[in-house]
Every structure is written in structure tokens, then in C-alpha cells.
C-alpha positions in Angstrom: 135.8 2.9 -1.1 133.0 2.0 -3.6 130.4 -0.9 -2.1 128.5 -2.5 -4.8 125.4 -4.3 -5.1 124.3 -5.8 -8.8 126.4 -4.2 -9.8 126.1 -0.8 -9.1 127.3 1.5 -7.0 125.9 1.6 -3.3 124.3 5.1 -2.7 125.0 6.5 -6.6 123.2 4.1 -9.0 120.9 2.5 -6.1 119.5 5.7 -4.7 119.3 5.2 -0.6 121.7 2.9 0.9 118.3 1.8 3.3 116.4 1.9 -0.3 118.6 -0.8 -1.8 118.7 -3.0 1.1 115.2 -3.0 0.8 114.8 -3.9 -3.0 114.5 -7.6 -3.8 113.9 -9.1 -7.1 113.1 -12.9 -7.1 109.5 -12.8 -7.4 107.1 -14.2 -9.8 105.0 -11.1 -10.7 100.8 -11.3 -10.7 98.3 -9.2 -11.0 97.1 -7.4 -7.7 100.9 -8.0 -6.2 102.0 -4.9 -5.1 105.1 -3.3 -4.4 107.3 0.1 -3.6 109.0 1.3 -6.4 112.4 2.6 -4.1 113.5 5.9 -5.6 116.1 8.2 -4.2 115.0 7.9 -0.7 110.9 8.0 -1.5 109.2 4.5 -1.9 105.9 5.1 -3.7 103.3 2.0 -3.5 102.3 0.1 -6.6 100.0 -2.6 -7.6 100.2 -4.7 -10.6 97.2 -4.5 -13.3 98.6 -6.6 -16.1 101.2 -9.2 -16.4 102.7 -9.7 -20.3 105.5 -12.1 -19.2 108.1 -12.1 -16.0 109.9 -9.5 -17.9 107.3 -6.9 -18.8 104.3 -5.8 -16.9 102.2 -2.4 -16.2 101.0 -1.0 -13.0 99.2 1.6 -11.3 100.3 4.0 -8.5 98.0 3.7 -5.3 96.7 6.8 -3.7 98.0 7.0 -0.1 97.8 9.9 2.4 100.1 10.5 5.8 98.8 9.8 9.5 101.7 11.8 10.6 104.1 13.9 7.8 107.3 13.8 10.5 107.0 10.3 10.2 106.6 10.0 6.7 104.7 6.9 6.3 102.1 6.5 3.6 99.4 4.1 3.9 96.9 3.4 1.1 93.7 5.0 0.2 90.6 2.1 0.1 87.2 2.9 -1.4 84.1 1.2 0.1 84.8 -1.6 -1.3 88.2 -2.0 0.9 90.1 -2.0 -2.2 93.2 0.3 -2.7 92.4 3.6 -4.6 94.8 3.5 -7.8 95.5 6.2 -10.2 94.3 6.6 -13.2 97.5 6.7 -15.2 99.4 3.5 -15.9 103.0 2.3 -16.1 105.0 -0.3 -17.9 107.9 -2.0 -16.2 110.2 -3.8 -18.7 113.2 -5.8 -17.5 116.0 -5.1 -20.7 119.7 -7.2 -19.8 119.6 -7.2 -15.5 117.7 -4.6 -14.9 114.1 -3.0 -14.8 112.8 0.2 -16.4 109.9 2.1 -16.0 108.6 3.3 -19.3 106.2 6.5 -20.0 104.9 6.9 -16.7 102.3 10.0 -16.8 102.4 11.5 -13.3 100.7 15.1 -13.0 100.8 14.8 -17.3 103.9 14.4 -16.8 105.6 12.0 -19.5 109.0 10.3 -19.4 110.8 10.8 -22.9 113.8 8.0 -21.3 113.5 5.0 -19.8 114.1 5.1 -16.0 115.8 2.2 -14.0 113.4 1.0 -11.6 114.0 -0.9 -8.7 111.2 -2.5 -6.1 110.2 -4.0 -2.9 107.9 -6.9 -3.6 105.1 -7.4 -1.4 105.3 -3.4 0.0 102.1 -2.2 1.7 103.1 1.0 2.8 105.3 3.9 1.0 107.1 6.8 2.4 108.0 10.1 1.7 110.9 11.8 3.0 110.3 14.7 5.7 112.5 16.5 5.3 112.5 17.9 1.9 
């Protein structure tokens, strides 16, 4: 039995069943907003930088370290300031039909040739990454 959510396929198209309970999408983006961007069953933390429309907008990763790696939890970096720590590399998020893409994201000089759906939990102030792999 299939259990869809959008649209897509619980657990195949959504990543983590937990993941895409957690994803909501009625927000009115601004800069500084941030939010996990829900992969399979990571959620890396985000913050907004620039804001083209409520369609398209970039953002930069966060830095963010573990109290505890069983747990998996990670909480974001601050500088002296008490601002979040942000990579240097910057992504674009363009919503095409329903849903969002993440386009050319440069990770470890990585770069994205394809688009990659993207989904996110506004309003996120912690990521995690799973133990066990």
C-alpha cells in the first residue's frame, strides 16, 4: 500500500517518513529565516541570504558541530558576534510547478550538474545527522 503526501510517495520520493512529516511549506520566505533542508534522513540547517521572489531564493549552509554523535543533533556554530557561522558557498532554491529545487550547490567543490528536489522545515534551529551511518 502506497501513502502519499503532495503527491509523492511516502518514504520513496519524500526521503524519511519522520523527514516529511516534518517539512512544511506555507511560509513567506526573508532573509535571515532559516530552515532544515530534510534529505534522506539528514536535516542540514540553512539560513536565507537573498530573497528574488517567494519562488526563488539563495542560502547558505550553517556550520554546526555535535554535543553528542549517538544523538545526532547538530547545533549551530556562532562567532563573537552571536551570529551563526555560514559557509562560504551559496545555494539557489527555485520553486518550478509544486515543488522546490536546489540548484548548483558547491559543497566540498562539489557541483550539482541536475536540479535536486528540495524539501524544508521553516523556522529549523537545529539539524541532524544520522548515527548510524
Amino acid at each position: 500500500m502506497k501513502v502519499y503526501k503532495d503527491g509523492m510517495t511516502l518514504g520513496r520520493e519524500t526521503g524519511s517518513l519522520t523527514n516529511a512529516l516534518m517539512e512544511n511549506k506555507t511560509h513567506e520566505i526573508k532573509v535571515g529565516d532559516s530552515f532544515a533542508l530534510l534529505m534522506w534522513t539528514d536535516r542540514s540547517l540553512w539560513q536565507v541570504t537573498k530573497v528574488i521572489s517567494q519562488t526563488e531564493f539563495y542560502a547558505k549552509r550553517v556550520e554546526t558541530y555535535m554535543k553528542d554523535w549517538t544523538d545526532g543533533t547538530c547545533y549551530p556554530k556562532t562567532g563573537d558576534d552571536g551570529k551563526w557561522i555560514l559557509w562560504d558557498e551559496e545555494s539557489k532554491f527555485k520553486k518550478s510547478r509544486k515543488y522546490w529545487y536546489e540548484h548548483c550547490r558547491y559543497g566540498n567543490g562539489v557541483f550539482c550538474k541536475t536540479d535536486c528536489k528540495a524539501h524544508f522545515s521553516w523556522g529549523a534551529t537545529t539539524g541532524y545527522r544520522d548515527p548510524s551511518f
